[in-house]
C-alpha positions in Angstrom: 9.6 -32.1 13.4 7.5 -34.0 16.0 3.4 -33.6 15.9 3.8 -31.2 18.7 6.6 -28.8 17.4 4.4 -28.7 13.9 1.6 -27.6 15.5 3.7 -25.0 17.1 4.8 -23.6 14.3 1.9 -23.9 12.4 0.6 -21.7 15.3 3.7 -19.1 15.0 3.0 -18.9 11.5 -1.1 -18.4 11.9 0.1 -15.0 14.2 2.3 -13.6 11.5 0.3 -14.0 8.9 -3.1 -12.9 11.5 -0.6 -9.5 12.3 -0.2 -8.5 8.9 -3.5 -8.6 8.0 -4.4 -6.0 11.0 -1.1 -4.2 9.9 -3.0 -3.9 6.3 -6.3 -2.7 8.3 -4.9 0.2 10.0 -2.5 1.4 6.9 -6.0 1.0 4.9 -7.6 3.8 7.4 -4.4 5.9 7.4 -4.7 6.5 3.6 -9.0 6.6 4.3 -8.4 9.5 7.1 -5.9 11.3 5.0 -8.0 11.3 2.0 -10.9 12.7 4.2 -8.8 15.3 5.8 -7.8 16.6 2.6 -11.3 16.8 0.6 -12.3 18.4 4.6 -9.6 20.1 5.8 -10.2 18.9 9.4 -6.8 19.5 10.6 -7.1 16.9 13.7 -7.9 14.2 11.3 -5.1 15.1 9.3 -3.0 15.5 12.7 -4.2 11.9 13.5 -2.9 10.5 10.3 0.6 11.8 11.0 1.2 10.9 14.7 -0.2 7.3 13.9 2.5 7.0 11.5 5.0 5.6 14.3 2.3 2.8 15.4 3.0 1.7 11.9 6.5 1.3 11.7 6.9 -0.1 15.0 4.8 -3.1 13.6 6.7 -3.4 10.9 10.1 -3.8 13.1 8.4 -6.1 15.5 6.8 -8.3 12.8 10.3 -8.3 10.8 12.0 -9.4 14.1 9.8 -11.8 14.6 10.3 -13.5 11.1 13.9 -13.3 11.9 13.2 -15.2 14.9 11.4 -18.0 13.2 13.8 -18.4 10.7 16.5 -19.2 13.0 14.6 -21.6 15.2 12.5 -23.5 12.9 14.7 -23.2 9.6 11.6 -23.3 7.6 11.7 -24.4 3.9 9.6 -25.1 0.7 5.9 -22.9 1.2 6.8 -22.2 4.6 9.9 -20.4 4.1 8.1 -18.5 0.7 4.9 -17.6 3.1 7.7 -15.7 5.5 9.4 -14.5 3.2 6.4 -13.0 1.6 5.3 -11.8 4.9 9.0 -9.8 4.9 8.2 -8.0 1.8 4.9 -7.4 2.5 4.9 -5.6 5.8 7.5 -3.1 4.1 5.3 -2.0 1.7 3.0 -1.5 4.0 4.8 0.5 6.3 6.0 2.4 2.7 2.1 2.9 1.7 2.2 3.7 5.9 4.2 6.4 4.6 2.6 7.8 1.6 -0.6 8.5 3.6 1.6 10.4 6.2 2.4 12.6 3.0 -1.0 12.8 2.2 -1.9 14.5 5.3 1.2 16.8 5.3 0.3 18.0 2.6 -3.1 18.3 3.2 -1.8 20.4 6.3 0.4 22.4 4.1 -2.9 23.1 2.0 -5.3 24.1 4.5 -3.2 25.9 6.6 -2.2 28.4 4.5 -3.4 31.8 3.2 -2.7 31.2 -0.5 -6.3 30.7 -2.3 -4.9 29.6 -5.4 -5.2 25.9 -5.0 -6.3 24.0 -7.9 -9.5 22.1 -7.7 -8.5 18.9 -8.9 -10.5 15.4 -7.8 -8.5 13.0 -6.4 -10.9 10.8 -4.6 -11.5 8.5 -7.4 -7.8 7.8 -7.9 -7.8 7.0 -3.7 -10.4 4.9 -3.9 -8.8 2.6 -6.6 -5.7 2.6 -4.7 -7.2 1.7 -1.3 -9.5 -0.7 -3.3 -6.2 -2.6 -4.6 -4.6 -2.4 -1.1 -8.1 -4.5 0.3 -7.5 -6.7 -3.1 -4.2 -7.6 -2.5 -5.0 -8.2 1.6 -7.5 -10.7 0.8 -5.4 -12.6 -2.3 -2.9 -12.9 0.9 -5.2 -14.4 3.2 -7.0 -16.6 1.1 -4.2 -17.1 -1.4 -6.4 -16.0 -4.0 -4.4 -15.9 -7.3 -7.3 -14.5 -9.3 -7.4 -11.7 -6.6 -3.5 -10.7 -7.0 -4.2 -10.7 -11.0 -7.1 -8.2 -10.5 -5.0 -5.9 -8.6 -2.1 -6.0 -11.6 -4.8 -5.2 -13.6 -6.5 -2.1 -11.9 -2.6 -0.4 -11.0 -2.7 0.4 -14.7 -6.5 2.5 -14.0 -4.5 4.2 -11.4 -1.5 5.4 -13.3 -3.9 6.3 -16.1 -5.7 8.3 -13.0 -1.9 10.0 -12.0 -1.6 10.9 -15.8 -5.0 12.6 -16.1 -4.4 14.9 -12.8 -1.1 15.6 -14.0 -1.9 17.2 -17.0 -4.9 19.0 -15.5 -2.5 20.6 -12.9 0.0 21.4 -15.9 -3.1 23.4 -17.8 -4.2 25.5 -14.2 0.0 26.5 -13.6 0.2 27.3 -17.2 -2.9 29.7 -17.4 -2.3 31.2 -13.7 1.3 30.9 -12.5 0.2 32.1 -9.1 -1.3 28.1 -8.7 2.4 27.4 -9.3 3.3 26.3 -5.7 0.4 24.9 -4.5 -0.2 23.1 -8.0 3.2 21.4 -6.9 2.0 20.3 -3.5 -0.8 18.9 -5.1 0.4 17.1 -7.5 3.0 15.4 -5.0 -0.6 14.0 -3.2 -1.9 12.6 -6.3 1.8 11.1 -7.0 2.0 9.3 -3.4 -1.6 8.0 -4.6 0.1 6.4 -7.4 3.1 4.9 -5.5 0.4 3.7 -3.1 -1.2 1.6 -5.9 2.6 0.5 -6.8 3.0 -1.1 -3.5 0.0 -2.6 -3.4 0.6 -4.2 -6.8 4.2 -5.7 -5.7 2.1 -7.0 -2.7 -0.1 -9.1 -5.0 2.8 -10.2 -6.9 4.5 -11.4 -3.7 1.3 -13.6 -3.1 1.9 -14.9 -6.4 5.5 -16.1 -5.3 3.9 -17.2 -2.0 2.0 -20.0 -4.0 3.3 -21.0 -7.3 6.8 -20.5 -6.0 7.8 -18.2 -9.5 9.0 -14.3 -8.9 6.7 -12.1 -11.0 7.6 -8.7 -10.3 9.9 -7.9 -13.5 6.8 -9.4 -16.1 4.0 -8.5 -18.0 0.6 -9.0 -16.9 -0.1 -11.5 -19.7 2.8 -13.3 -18.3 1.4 -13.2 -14.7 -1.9 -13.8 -15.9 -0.8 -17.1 -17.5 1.1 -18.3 -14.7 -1.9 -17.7 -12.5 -4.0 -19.9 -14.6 -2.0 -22.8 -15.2 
């Protein structure tokens, strides 16, 4: 590649990489805004959350299609073919963590909309705000190509299963002593499980960074493992 084509390219790759950090920004405030709209129940919040969905996955295709194009014109390899690459993975789970806040708020809908009062009070805030933390985590390991970061954020999806777990059994104990929660327990418990799969993706997005810079797939693992192969 001449001077000039390398700069171009270094330039193509700067946008992609510039694009899925604002992807990550806006997926960030879906999950923020459907976590407010449920502890609110303001229903055009929630509303919000759902038709914003779309803007979502149309990134996603564009950015994909645009990785697709890269690859074919500069035939990128070494780092550079590993950064787009882990730009490919990335922006799906995005758009899949996209999609768990759309739940969120459907639910949420579902929840305040009806005339059933036998919801279960259960907090779920402090389980969103580890999952949202580890999405930011995992955002900035990727931009800075912060290894430490993307360890961290291994680490703390294990606080957020151990979260899923703790709701889980307090919804089993409010069915179990008043089956009329039954149904609405079930919605709820569905919100607290797209909380968990949110802090899933935003694990496999660390890991990805991981890939990006020592080369070495980490997903399949243990977090001694990735921590090792992080500090060497």
């Amino acid at each position: 590649m001449n001077e000039h084509t390398s700069k171009q390219f270094d330039a193509e790759l700067e946008n992609i990489r510039t694009r899925v950090l604002q992807m990550g920004g806006m997926v960030e405030l879906q999950i923020v805004k459907a976590v407010e709209g449920l502890v609110s129940g303001d229903l055009v919040l929630i509303d919000q959350v759902i038709d914003n969905d779309q803007r979502i996955n149309q990134i996603e295709v564009d950015l994909d299609e645009t990785c697709s194009q890269i690859i074919a014109k500069r035939q990128p390899a070494a780092v550079d073919l590993r950064m787009i690459m882990t730009v490919i993975k990335t922006i799906t789970d995005l758009e899949r963590i996209g999609d768990e806040a759309k739940k969120i708020a459907k639910m949420a809908k579902s929840l305040h909309s009806a005339e059933s009062q036998f919801v279960p009070r259960i907090e779920m805030r402090h389980a969103a705000n580890l999952a949202v933390e580890m999405l930011r985590k995992s955002l900035d390991a990727f931009a800075r190509l912060d290894l430490a970061a993307a360890a961290q954020v291994v680490r703390q999806d294990k606080e957020v299963d151990t979260e899923f777990k703790s709701i889980m059994r307090q919804l089993i104990t409010f069915m179990m002593e008043d089956p009329r929660t039954i149904s609405r327990g079930l919605e709820v418990l569905f919100i607290a499980k797209a909380i968990e799969r949110i802090g899933d993706h935003a694990k496999n997005m660390s890991e990805y960074v991981v890939y990006m810079v020592k080369g070495r797939d980490v997903r399949h693992i243990g977090l001694e493992e990735i921590e090792r192969e992080v500090a060497r």
